[in-house]
Structures are given as structure tokens and as C-alpha cells.
C-alpha positions as CSV (number, residue, x, y, z in Angstrom):
1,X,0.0,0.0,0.0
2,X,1.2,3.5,-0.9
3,X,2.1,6.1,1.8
4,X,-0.3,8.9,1.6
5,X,0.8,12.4,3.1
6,X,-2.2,13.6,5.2
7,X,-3.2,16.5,4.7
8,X,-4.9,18.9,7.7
9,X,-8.7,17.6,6.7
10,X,-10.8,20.8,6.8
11,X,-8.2,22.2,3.8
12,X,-10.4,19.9,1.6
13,X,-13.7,21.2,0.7
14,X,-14.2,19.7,-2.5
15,X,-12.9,16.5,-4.4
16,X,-9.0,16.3,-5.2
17,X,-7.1,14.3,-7.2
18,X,-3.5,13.0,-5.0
19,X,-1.9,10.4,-7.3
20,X,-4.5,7.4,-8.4
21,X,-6.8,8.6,-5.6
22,X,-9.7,10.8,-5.5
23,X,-9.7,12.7,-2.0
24,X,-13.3,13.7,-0.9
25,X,-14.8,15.2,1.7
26,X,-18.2,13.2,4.2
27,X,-21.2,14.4,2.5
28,X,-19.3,15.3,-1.4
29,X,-21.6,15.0,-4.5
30,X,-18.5,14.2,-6.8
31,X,-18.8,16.4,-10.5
32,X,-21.8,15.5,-12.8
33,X,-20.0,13.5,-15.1
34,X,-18.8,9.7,-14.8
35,X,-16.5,9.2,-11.8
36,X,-15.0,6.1,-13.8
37,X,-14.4,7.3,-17.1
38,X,-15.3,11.0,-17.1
39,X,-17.9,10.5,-19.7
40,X,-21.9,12.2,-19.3
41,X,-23.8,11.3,-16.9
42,X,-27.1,9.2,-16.7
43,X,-29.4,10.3,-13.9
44,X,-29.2,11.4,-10.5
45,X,-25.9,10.5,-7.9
46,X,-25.7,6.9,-6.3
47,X,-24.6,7.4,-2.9
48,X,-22.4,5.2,-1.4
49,X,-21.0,4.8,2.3
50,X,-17.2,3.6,2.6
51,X,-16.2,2.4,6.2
52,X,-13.4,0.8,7.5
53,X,-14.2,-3.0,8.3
54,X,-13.1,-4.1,11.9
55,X,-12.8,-7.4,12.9
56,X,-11.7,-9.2,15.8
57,X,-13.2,-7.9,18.6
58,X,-11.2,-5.9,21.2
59,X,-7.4,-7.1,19.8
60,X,-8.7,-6.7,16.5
61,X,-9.7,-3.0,17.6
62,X,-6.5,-2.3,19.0
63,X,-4.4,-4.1,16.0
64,X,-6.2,-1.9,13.6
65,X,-5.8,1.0,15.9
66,X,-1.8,0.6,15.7
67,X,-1.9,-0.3,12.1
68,X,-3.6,3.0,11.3
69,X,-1.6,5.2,13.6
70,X,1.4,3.7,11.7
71,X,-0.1,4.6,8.3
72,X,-1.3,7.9,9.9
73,X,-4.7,7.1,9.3
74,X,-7.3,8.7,11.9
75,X,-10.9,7.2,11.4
76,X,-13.9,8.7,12.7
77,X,-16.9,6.6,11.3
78,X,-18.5,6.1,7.5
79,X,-17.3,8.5,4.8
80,X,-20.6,9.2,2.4
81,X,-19.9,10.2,-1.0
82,X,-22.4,10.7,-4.2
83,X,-21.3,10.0,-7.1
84,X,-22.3,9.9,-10.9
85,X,-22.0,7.2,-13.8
86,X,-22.4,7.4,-17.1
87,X,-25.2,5.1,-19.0
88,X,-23.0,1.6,-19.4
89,X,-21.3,2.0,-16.1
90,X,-24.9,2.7,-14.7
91,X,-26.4,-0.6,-16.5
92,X,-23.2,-2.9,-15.8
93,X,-24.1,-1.8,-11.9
94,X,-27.6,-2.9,-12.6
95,X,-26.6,-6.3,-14.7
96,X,-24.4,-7.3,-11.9
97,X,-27.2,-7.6,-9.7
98,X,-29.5,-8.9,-11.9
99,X,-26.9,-11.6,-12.8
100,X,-26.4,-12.5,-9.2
101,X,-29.9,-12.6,-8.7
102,X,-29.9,-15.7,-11.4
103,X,-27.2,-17.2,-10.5
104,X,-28.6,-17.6,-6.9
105,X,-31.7,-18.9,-8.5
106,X,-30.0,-21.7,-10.6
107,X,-27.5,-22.8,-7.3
108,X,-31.4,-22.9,-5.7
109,X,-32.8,-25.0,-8.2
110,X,-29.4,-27.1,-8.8
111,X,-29.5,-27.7,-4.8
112,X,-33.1,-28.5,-4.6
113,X,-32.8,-31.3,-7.6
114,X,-29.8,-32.9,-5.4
115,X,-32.3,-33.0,-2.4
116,X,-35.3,-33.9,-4.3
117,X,-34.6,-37.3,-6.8
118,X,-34.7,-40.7,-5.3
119,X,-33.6,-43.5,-7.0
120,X,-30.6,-46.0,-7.3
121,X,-27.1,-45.2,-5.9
122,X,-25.8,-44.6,-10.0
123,X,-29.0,-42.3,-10.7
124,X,-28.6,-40.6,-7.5
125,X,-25.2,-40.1,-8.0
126,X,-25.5,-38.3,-11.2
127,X,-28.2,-36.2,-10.4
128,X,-25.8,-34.7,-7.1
129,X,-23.1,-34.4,-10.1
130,X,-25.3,-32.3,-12.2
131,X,-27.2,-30.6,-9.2
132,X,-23.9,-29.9,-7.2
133,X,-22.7,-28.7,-11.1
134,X,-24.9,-26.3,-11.7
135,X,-24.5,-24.9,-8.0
136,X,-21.0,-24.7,-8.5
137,X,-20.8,-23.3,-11.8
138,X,-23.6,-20.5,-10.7
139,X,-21.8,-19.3,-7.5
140,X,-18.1,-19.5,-9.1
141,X,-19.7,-17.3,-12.2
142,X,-20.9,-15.1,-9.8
143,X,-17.8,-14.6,-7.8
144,X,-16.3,-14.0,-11.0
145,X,-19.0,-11.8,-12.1
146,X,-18.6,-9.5,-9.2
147,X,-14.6,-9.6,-9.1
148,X,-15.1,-8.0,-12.6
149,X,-17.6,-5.7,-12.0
150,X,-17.3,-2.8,-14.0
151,X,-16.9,0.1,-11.5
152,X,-15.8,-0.5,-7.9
153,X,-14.3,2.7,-5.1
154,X,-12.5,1.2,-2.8
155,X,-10.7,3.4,0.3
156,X,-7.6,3.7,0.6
157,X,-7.1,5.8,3.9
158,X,-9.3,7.7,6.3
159,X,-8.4,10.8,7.9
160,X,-11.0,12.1,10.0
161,X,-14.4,12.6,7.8
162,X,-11.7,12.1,4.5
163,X,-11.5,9.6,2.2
164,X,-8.7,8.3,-0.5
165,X,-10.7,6.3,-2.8
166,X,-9.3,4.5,-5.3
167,X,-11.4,3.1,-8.7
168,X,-11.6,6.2,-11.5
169,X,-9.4,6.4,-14.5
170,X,-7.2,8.5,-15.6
171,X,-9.8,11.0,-17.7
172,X,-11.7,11.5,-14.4
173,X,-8.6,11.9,-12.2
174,X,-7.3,14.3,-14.7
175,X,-10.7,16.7,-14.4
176,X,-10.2,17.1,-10.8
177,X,-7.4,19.3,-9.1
178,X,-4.8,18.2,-7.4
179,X,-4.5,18.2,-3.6
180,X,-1.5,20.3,-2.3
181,X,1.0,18.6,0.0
182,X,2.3,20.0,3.0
């Protein structure tokens, strides 16, 4: 992971570019254009929250705690941002869903036909091979499916109610000023 210079957070009051990242602000609608490939946008802003994800209970806590200090990382709870897509990033967002959607309904039906054929141990046994197939299949296609989604932010650092989000291109990075170091 890179080492980010932190910069004093109320200095940013509206999205900056710092490297491959997009600094923003809790609460920033980013520009109405594509935040992934700078293209025009397609309807309103879909909001999303970024947080950092603790595990572990108490040691956990405190691991992350030291881990952040180290990277001089200072998190105060979610970071909500609003951004915009363009039409295909927009649809791939909703065919992603709607593919996972399937695929949960074919590892449903694939289960179910395990479950439901009775028979002798060499029909049996082929119908788990298909059934357990199809399950398989489905839920590796989705993994993949959603591994290769076509947008995806994912933060960086936190520094109080900042965020370093990682996941435009270079077009959109390139529209947006660049954060001054200290």
C-alpha cells in the first residue's frame, strides 16, 4: 500500500485528485459526469458509504488502531460520497445484480434437484453431479462476475471525515485538481 501524506482535513472542501486517488470530503456530490471514465452522466448520484471494516473484537480494535496510527490514518466513522455514472457503467451496476440474482436462483434449483430425486445409488449419483454442477458453476460465475464488476471505489485511507478512494481512471482523475502537500 502506498504512503499517503495527510493533509490537515478541513483544507479539503471539494474532491481532489492525489496520485490514483480521489480525496473527498463526508457528504461530497463528486462532479456530474462519470466518476470512472469522465464520460456524461445518466441520472441522479448513487450514494455510497465507505467504512473501515473491523474485525476481531477488542485485539482486532486495537491491532487496527496501531496499524492505522502507523499509516497515519485517523478514522472517525463512515465517509458518504455521491457519485455519478455514465449510462454503461450505470447498466453494468444494474446487470451485476441482476446476474447474481440468477445465479442464486439456478444454485437454488441445482440444490433443490440434489435433495429432491430418489432413485438407485448410480442415478442418484449423477443427479448430485449435475445438481452440485450447476450450483457450483452459478456461484463461481458469480464470484467472477462480481470480481469483474465494472466500477468498484475502494478506500484507501481515512483521515477524519476524508477519504482516498481508489477506482476512477485517468480522464476522471485528470478533471479534478490536485490536492497540495504540505
Amino acid at each position: 500500500m502506498e504512503v499517503l501524506d495527510v493533509q490537515e482535513p478541513s483544507i479539503v472542501t471539494e474532491p481532489k485528485r492525489d496520485g490514483t486517488y480521489i480525496v473527498v470530503r463526508d457528504g461530497t456530490t463528486l462532479p456530474a459526469r462519470c466518476a470512472v471514465c469522465n464520460k456524461e452522466a445518466s441520472g441522479g448520484p448513487i450514494e455510497i458509504s465507505f467504512d473501515d471494516q473491523r474485525r476481531g473484537g477488542l485485539i482486532g480494535a486495537a491491532v487496527a488502531e496501531a496499524v492505522n496510527a502507523a499509516k497515519g490514518s485517523y478514522y472517525t466513522g463512515p465517509v458518504n460520497v455521491r457519485f455519478h455514472l455514465c449510462k454503461a457503467h450505470r447498466a453494468g451496476a444494474r446487470y451485476v445484480w441482476f446476474a447474481l440474482f440468477v445465479l442464486l436462483i439456478a444454485g437454488g434449483v441445482g440444490a433443490i434437484y440434489c435433495n429432491t430425486l430418489r432413485g438407485d445409488s448410480r442415478e442418484l449419483g449423477l443427479a448430485l453431479s449435475v445438481g452440485g454442477a450447476i450450483g457450483v458453476l452459478a456461484t463461481m460465475f458469480g464470484l467472477l462476475t462480481g470480481l469483474l464488476h465494472t466500477w468498484s471505489f475502494k478506500p484507501a485511507k481515512f483521515n477524519d471525515r476524508l477519504v482516498w478512494l481508489k477506482g476512477s481512471k485517468e480522464a476522471f482523475l485528470q478533471s479534478l485538481s490536485e490536492r497540495e502537500s504540505r
